[in-house]
C-alpha positions as CSV (number, residue, x, y, z in Angstrom):
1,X,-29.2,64.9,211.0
2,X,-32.2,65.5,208.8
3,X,-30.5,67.7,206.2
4,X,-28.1,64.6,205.9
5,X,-30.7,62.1,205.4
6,X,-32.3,63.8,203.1
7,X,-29.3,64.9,200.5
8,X,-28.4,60.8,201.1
9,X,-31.7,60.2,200.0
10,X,-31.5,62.9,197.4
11,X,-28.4,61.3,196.2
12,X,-29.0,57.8,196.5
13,X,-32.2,58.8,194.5
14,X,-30.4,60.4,191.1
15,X,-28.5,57.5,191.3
16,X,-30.9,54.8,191.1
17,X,-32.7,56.6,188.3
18,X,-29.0,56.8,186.6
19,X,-28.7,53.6,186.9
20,X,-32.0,52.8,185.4
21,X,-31.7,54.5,182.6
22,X,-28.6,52.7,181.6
23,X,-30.2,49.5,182.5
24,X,-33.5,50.3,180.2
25,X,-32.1,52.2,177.4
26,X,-29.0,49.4,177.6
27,X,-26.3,52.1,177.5
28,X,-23.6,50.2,178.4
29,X,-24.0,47.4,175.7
30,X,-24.5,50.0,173.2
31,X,-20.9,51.9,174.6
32,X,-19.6,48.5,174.2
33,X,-20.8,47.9,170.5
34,X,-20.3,51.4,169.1
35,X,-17.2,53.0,170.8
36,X,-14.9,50.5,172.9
37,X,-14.9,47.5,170.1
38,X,-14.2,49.5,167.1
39,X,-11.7,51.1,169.3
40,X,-10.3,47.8,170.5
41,X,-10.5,45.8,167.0
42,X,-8.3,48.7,165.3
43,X,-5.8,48.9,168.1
44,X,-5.6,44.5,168.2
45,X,-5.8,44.7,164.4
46,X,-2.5,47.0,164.1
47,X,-0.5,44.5,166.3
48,X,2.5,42.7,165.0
49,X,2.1,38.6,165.8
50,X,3.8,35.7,164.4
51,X,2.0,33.9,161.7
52,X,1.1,30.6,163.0
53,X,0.9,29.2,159.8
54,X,4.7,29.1,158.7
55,X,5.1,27.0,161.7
56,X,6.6,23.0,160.4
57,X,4.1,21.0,161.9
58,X,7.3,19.1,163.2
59,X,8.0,21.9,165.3
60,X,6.3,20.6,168.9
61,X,8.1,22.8,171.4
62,X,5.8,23.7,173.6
63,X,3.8,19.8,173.3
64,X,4.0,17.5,176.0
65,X,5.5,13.8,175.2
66,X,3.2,11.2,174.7
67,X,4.6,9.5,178.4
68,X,3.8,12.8,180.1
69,X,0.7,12.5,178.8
70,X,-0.2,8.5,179.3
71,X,1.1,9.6,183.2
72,X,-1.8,12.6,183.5
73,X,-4.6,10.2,181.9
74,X,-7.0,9.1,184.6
75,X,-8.3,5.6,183.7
């Protein structure tokens, strides 16, 4: 039971000092900033999408009518 407690301990213990460092040296922000959002702006960047802006302005498919919206108004 002793031998247990203490590699728990021992454990626990590299972990919290793990942790730590991430936490003071901001490791994770600094993975975020320099290797995810590069990553994620050049695979979002590469995307096909409809451009927006050749939309008719006319064009209100997906707008709720005016009574639809007179009946949701509180007051």
């Amino acid at each position: 039971m002793k031998k247990f407690l203490g590699k728990l301990l021992l454990i626990a213990g590299i972990g919290y000092v793990v942790l730590f460092l991430v936490f003071y040296f901001d490791l994770d922000g600094k993975f975020l900033y320099y290797v995810w959002e590069p990553n994620a702006v050049a695979r979002y960047d590469k995307m096909k999408r409809k451009d927006n802006t050749l939309t008719p302005y006319t064009d209100k498919a997906n707008v709720m009518p005016d009574s639809e919206v007179k009946e949701r108004t509180v007051g």
